[in-house]
DRENDO-1510 file (C-alpha; in Angstrom, 1 decimal, always signed):
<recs>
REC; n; res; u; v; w
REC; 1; UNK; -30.2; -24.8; +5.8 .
REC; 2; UNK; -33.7; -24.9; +4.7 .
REC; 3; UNK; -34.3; -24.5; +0.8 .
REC; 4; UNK; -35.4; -20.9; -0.5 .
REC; 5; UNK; -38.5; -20.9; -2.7 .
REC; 6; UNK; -37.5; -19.8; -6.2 .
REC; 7; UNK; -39.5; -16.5; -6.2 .
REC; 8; UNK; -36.1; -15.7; -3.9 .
REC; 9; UNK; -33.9; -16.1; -6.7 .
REC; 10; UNK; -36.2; -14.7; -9.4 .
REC; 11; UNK; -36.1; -11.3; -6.7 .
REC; 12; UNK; -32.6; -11.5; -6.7 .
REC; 13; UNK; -32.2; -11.3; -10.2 .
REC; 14; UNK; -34.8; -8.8; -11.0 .
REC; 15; UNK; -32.2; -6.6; -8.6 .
REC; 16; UNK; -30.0; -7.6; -10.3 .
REC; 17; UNK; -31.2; -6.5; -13.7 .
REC; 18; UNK; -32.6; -3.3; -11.9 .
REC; 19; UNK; -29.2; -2.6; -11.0 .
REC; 20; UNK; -27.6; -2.6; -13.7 .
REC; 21; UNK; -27.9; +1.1; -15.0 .
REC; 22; UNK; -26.4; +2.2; -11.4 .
REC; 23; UNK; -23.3; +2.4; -9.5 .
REC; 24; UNK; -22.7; -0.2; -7.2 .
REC; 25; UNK; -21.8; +0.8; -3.7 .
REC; 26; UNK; -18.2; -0.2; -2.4 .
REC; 27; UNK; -18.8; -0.2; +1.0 .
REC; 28; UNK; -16.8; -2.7; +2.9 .
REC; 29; UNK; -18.1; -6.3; +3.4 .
REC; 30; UNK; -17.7; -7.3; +7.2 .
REC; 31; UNK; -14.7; -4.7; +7.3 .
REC; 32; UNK; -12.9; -6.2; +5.1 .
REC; 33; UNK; -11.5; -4.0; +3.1 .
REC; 34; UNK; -10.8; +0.1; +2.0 .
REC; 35; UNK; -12.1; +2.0; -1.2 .
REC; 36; UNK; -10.9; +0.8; -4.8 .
REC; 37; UNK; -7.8; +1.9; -5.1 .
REC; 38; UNK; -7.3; +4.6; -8.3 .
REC; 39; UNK; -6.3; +2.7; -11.4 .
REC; 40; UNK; -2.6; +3.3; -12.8 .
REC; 41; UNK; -2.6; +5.3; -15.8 .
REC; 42; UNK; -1.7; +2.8; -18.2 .
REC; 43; UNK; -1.9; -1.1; -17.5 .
REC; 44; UNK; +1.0; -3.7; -18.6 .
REC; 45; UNK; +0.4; -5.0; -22.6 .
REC; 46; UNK; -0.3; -8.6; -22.4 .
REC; 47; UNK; +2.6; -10.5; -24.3 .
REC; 48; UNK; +2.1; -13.5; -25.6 .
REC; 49; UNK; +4.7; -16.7; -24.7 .
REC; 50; UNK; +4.6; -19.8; -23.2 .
REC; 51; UNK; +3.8; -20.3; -19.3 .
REC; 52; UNK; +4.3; -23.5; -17.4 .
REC; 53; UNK; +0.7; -25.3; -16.5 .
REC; 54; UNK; -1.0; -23.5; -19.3 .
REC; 55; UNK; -1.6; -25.0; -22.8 .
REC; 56; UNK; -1.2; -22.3; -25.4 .
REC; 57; UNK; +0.6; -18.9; -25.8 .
REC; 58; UNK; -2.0; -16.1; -26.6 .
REC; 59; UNK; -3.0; -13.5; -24.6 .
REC; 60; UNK; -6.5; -12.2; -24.2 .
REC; 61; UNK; -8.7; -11.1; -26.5 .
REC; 62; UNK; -10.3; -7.8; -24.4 .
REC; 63; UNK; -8.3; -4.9; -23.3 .
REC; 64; UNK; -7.1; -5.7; -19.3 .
REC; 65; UNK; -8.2; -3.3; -17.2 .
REC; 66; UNK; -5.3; -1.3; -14.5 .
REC; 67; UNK; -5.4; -3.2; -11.7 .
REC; 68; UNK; -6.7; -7.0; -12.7 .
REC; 69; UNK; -6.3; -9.3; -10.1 .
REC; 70; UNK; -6.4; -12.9; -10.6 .
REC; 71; UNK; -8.0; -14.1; -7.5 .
REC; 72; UNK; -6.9; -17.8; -7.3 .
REC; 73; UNK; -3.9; -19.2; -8.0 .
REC; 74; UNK; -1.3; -21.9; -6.0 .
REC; 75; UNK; +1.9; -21.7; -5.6 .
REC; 76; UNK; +4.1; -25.2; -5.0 .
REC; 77; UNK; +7.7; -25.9; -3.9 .
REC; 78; UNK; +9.6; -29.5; -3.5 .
REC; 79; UNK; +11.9; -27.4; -1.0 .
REC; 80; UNK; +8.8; -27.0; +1.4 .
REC; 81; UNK; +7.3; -30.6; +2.6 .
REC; 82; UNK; +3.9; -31.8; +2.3 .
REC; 83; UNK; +1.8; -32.6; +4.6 .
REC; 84; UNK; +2.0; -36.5; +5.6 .
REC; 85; UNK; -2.0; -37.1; +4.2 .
REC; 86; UNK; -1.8; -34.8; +1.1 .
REC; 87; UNK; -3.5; -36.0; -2.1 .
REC; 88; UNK; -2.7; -33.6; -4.0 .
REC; 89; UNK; +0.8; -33.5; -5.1 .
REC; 90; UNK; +1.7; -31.6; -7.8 .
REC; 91; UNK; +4.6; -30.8; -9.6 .
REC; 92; UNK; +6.7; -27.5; -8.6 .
REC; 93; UNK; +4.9; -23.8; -9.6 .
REC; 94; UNK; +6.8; -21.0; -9.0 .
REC; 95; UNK; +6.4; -17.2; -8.5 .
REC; 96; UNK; +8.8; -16.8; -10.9 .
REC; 97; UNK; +6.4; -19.3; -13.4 .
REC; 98; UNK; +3.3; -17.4; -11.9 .
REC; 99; UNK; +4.7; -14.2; -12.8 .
REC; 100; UNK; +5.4; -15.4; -16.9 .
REC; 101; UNK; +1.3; -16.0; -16.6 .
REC; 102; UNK; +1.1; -12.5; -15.3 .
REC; 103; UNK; +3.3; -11.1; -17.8 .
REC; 104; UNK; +0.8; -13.2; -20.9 .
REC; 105; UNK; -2.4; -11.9; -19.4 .
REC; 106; UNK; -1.9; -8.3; -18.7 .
REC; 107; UNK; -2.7; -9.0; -14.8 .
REC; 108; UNK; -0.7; -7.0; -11.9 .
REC; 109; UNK; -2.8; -7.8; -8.1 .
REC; 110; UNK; -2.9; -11.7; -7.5 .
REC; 111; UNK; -4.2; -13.5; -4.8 .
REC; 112; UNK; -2.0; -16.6; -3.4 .
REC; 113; UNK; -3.9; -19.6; -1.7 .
REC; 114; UNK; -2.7; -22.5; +0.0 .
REC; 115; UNK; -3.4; -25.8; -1.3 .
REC; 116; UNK; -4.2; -28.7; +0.7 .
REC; 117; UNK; -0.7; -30.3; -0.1 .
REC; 118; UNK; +1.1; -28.3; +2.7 .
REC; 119; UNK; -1.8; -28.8; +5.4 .
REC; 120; UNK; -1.0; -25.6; +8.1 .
REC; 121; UNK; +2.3; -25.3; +7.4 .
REC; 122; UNK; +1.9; -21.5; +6.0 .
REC; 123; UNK; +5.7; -21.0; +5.3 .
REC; 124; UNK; +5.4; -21.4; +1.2 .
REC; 125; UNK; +2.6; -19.1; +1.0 .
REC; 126; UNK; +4.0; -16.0; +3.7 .
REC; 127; UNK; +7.2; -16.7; +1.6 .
REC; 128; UNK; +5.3; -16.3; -1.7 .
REC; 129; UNK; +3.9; -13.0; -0.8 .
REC; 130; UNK; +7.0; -11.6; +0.4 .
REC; 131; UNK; +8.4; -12.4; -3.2 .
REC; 132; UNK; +5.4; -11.3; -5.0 .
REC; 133; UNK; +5.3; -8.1; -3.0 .
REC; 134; UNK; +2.4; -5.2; -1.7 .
REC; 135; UNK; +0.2; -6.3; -5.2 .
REC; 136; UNK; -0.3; -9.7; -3.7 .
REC; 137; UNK; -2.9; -10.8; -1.1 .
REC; 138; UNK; -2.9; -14.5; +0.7 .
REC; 139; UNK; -5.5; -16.8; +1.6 .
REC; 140; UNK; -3.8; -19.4; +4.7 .
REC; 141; UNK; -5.0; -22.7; +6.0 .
REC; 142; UNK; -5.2; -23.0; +10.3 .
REC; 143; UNK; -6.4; -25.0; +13.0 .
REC; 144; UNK; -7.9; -23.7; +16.2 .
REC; 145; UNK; -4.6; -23.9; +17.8 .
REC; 146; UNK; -3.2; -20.6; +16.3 .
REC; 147; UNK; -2.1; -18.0; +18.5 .
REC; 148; UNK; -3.3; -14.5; +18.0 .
REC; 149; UNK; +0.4; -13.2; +17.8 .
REC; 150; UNK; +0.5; -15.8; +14.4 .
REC; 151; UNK; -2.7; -14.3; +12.9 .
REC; 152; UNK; -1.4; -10.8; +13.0 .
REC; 153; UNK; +1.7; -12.3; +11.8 .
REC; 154; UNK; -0.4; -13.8; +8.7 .
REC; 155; UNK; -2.2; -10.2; +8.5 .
REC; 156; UNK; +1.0; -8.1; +8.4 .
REC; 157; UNK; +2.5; -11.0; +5.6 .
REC; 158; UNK; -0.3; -10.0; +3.4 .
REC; 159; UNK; -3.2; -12.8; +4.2 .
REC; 160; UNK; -6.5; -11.8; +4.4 .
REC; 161; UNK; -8.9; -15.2; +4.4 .
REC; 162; UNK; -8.6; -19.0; +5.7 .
REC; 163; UNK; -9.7; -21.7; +3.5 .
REC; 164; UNK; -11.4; -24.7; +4.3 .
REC; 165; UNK; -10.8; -27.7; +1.3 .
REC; 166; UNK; -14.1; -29.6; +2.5 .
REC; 167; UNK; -12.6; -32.4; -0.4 .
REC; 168; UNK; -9.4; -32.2; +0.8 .
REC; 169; UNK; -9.1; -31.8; +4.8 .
REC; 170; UNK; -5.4; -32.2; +5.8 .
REC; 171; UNK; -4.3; -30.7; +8.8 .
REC; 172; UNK; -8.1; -29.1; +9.7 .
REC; 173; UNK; -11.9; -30.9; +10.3 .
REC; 174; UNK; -14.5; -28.9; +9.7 .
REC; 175; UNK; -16.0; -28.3; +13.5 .
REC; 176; UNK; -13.0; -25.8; +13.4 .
REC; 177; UNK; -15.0; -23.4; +11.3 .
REC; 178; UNK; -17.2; -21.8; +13.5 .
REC; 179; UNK; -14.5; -21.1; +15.9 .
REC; 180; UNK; -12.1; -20.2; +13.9 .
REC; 181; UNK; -14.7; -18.0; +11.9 .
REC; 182; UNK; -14.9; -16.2; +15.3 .
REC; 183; UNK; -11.0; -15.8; +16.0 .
REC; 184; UNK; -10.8; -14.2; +12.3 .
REC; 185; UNK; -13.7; -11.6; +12.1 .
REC; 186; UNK; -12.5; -9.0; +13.7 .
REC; 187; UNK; -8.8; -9.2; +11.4 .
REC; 188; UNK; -11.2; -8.4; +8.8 .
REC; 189; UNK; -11.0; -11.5; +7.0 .
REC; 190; UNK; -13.2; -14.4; +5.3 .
REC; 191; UNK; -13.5; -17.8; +5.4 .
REC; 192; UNK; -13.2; -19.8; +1.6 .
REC; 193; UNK; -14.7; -22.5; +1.1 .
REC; 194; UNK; -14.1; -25.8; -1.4 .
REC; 195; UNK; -15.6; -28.8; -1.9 .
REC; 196; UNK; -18.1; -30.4; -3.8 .
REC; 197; UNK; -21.8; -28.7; -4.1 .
REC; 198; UNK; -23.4; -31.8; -2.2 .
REC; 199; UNK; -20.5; -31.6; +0.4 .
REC; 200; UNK; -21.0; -27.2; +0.8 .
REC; 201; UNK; -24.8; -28.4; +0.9 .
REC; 202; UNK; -24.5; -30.7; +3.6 .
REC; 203; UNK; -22.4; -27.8; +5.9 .
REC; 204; UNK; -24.9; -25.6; +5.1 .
REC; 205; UNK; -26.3; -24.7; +8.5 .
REC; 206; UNK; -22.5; -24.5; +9.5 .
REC; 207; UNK; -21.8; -21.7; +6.5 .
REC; 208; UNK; -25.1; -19.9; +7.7 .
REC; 209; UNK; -24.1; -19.2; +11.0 .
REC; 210; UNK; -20.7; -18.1; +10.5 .
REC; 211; UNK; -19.3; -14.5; +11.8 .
REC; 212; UNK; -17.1; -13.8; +9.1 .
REC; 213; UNK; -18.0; -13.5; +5.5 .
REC; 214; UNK; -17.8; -16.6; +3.1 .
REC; 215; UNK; -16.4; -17.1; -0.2 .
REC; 216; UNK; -17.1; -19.9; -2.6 .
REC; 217; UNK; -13.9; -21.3; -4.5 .
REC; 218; UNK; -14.9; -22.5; -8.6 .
REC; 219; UNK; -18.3; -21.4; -8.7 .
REC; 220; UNK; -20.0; -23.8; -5.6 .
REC; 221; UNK; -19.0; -26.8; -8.2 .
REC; 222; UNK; -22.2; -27.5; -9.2 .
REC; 223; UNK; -22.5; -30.8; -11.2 .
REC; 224; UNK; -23.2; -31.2; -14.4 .
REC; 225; UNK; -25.6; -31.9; -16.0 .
REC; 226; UNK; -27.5; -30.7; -13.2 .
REC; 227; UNK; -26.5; -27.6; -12.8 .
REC; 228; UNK; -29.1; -24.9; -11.4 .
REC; 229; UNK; -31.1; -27.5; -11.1 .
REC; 230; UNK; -29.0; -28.6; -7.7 .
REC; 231; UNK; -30.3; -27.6; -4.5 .
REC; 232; UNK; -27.1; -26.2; -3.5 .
REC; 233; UNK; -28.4; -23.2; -5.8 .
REC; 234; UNK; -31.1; -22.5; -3.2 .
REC; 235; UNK; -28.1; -22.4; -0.3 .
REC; 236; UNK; -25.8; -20.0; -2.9 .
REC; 237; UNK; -28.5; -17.8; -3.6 .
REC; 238; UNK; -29.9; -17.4; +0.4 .
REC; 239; UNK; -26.6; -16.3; +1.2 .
REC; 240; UNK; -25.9; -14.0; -1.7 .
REC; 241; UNK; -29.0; -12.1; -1.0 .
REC; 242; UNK; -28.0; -11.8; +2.5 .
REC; 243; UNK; -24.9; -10.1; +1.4 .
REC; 244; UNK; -22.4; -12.6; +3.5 .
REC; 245; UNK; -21.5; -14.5; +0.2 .
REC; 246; UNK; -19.0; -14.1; -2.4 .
REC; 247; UNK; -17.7; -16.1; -5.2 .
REC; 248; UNK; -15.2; -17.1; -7.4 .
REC; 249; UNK; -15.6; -17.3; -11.0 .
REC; 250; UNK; -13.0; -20.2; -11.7 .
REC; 251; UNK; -12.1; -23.6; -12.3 .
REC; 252; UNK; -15.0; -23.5; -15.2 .
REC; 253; UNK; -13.4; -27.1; -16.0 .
REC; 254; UNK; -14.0; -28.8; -13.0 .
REC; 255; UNK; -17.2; -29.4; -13.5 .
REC; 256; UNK; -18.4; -28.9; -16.6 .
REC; 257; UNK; -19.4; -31.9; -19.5 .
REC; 258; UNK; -18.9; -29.5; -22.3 .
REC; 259; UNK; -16.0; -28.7; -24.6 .
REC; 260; UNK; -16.9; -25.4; -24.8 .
REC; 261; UNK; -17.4; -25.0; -21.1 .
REC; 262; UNK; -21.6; -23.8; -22.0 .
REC; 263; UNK; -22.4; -25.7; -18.8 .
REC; 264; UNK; -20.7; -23.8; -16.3 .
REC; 265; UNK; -20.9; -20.4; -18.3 .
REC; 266; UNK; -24.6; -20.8; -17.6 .
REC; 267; UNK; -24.0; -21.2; -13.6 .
REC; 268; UNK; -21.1; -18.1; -13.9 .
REC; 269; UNK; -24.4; -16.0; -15.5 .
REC; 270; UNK; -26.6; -17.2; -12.9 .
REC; 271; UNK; -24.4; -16.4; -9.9 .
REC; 272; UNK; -23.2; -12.8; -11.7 .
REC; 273; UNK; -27.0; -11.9; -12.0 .
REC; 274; UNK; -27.3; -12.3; -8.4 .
REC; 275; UNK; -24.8; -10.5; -6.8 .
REC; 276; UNK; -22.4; -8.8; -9.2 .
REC; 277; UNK; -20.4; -7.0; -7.0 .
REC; 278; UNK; -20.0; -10.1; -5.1 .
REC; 279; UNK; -17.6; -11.7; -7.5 .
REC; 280; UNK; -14.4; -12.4; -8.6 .
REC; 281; UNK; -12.5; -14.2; -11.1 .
REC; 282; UNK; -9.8; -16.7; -10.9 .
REC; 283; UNK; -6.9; -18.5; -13.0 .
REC; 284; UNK; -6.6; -21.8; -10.7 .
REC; 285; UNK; -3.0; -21.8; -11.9 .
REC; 286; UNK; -1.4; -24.4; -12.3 .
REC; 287; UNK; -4.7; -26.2; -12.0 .
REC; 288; UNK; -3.5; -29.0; -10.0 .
REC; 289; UNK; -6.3; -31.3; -10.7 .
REC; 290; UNK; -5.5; -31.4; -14.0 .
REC; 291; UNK; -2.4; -33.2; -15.7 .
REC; 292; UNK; +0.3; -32.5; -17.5 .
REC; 293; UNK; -0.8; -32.8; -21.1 .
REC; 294; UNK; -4.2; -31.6; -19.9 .
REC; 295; UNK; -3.7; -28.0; -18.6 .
REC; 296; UNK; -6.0; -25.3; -19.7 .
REC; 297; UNK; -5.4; -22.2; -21.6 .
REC; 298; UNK; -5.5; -19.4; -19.0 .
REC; 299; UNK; -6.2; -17.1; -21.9 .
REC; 300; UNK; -9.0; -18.6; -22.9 .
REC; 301; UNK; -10.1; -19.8; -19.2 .
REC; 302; UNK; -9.5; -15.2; -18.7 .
REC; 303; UNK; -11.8; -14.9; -22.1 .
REC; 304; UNK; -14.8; -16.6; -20.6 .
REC; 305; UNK; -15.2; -13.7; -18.0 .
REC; 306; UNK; -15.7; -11.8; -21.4 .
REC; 307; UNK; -18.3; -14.0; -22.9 .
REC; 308; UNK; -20.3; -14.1; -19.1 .
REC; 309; UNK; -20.2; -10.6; -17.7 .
REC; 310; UNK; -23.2; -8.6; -19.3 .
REC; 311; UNK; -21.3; -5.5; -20.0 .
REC; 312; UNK; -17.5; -5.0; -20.2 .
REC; 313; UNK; -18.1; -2.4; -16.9 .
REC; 314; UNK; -19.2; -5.6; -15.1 .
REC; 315; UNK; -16.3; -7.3; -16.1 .
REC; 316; UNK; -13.9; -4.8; -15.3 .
REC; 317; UNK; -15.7; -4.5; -11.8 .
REC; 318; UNK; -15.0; -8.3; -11.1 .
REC; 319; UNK; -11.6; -8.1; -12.5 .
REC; 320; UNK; -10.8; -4.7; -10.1 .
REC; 321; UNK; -13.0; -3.1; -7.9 .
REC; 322; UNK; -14.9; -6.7; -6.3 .
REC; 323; UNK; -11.1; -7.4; -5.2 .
REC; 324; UNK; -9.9; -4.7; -4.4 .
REC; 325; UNK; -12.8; -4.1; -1.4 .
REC; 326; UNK; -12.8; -8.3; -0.6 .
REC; 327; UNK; -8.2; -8.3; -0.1 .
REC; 328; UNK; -8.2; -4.8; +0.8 .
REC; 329; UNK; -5.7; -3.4; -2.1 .
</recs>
C-alpha cells in the first residue's frame, strides 16, 4: 500500500483535536455492532489480591467505569491439545484465574481470543465463553474450509472477529484472508490482525482491500526505537482515516525499550489522537510471551490507559462505549 504523505496524519490529528469538545457518533462500524449499552448503576470495587500471570496485587489507581471490558485476553487448558506446530506453549490460564484478574481490576465485559497454540480447533475458546457467560465476546481462529452452519455456530457462542497471528500461522496462511474476510462480513464481524509492524507492512495491500473491518492487536508493534518513525505508521494511519481500522491499546511491553514503557506510551498517544473512538484497551493476560518470573502488573499495564487518554471521558470511551459498538454488547 503506497505510503501517505504526512500532511495525512497531521489532518488526522487536527480532527482529532477538533473533536475533542464533541460527542462522538456510535454508529456501527461495518454492522458490527448495536448502541452502548446503559451503564449498571454501580460498577464492582476493585479488590486487591494476587492473580496468576500478573506480578503484584494492587488494583487501579482511577475509578473503573460500569461496563469496562478488557479486550484481549487468552485463555489456556492442558485438557485441550495443541496444535502439532504451536510455538507457543504456555502454562494453563483459566477462567476461573481470568476471573481473580477481573475481580482486582474492577472489569465486568471481557473479550476471549484464541491463541496460536490450539491452531482452529475453537473448542477451548466456545467452551470459555459459555463459562464466562453473555458479558463475554470471542475472537476464533479458521481456515477457508469452515462451513457456514459452524460460523453461525461461532456467532450464536459469542464470537464476533477471526484473528490472523501473521508471527505465529498454525493451522491458517495468509491467502485465506481475503476470502475468509468475505465469508465473515455479512456475520458482522472483523478480521484481527498480529504480527510484527514490518510483517502487517508487507500485507498491506492485503489489509486494504479487505470487506470486513480490521483490528490491530498491541498497538501495530511498532519497533523501538523507531517508533513513528516506521513506515508502518503511514499504513495505520491510511486506514484509520478511512474508518476500516481499529486498535488495540495492549501488550505496551512487547515492544518497547523503556522501563517505564515512554516508548510505546508515545505510539498509544499517536494512534488515540487519530481515531479515538477507534480504540480499545487490552490486558494480554497471561501474557504468554513473557515468562514466569517476568509477568507484568495488569494494574499498572490498566494504569497506562490513564496516563495516555487526554481526558478521563476518553478513557472511559475506550474502556466502554468503543467495545461495546466493535463486540456488540
Amino acid at each position: 500500500m503506497t505510503s501517505l504523505p504526512l500532511s495525512t496524519l497531521e489532518a488526522s490529528r487536527r480532527r482529532f483535536v477538533a473533536s475533542l469538545g464533541a460527542a462522538v457518533s456510535l454508529a456501527g462500524l461495518g454492522g458490527c455492532a448495536a448502541t452502548a449499552a446503559s451503564p449498571a448503576a454501580e460498577p464492582p470495587k476493585p479488590q486487591p489480591m494476587p492473580v496468576p500471570h500478573s506480578a503484584g496485587s494492587a488494583v487501579p489507581r482511577f475509578a473503573m467505569p460500569a461496563l469496562a471490558c478488557d479486550c484481549h485476553h487468552h485463555i489456556y487448558d492442558r485438557r485441550y491439545p495443541a496444535h502439532p506446530s504451536a510455538a507457543l506453549l504456555p502454562d494453563d490460564a483459566t477462567v476461573a484465574g481470568y476471573r481473580l484478574l477481573q475481580q482486582r481490576l474492577g472489569l465486568q465485559r471481557n473479550v476471549v481470543v484464541q491463541p496460536s497454540t490450539y491452531g482452529v480447533d475453537n473448542r477451548l475458546l466456545v467452551d470459555a465463553l459459555k463459562a464466562f457467560g453473555g458479558a463475554s465476546r470471542g475472537v476464533a481462529v479458521v481456515d477457508t474450509s469452515v462451513t457456514d452452519a459452524q460460523l453461525q455456530a461461532l456467532h450464536a457462542a459469542g464470537v464476533r472477529g477471526i484473528r490472523f497471528n501473521l508471527s505465529f500461522l498454525v493451522g491458517i496462511t495468509a491467502d485465506m484472508m481475503e476470502p475468509l474476510g468475505q465469508r465473515i462480513a455479512p456475520l458482522g464481524w472483523h478480521m484481527q490482525v498480529n504480527g510484527t509492524a514490518d510483517k502487517l507492512l508487507a500485507a498491506g495491500d492485503t489489509l486494504g482491500r479487505l470487506a470486513c473491518p480490521l483490528v490491530f492487536d498491541h498497538m501495530g508493534q511498532l519497533p523501538q526505537p523507531q517508533g513513528l518513525k516506521h513506515p508502518a505508521l503511514a499504513l495505520y494511519a491510511g486506514l484509520l482515516d478511512s474508518g476500516r481500522a481499529w486498535f488495540k491499546l495492549s501488550g505496551a511491553y512487547i515492544t518497547s525499550q523503556k522501563p517505564d514503557l515512554s516508548d510505546s506510551g508515545t505510539v498509544a498517544r499517536a494512534l488515540m489522537g487519530l481515531a479515538p473512538e477507534r480504540m480499545v484497551w487490552g490486558s494480554d493476560w497471561p501474557h504468554p510471551t513473557k515468562k514466569a518470573g517476568d509477568k507484568p502488573d495488569d494494574a499498572a499495564m490498566l494504569n497506562l490507559l490513564d496516563d495516555w487518554a487526554p481526558t478521563a471521558a476518553v478513557r472511559d470511551r475506550i474502556l466502554v462505549d468503543n467495545p461495546a459498538r466493535l463486540y456488540g454488547f
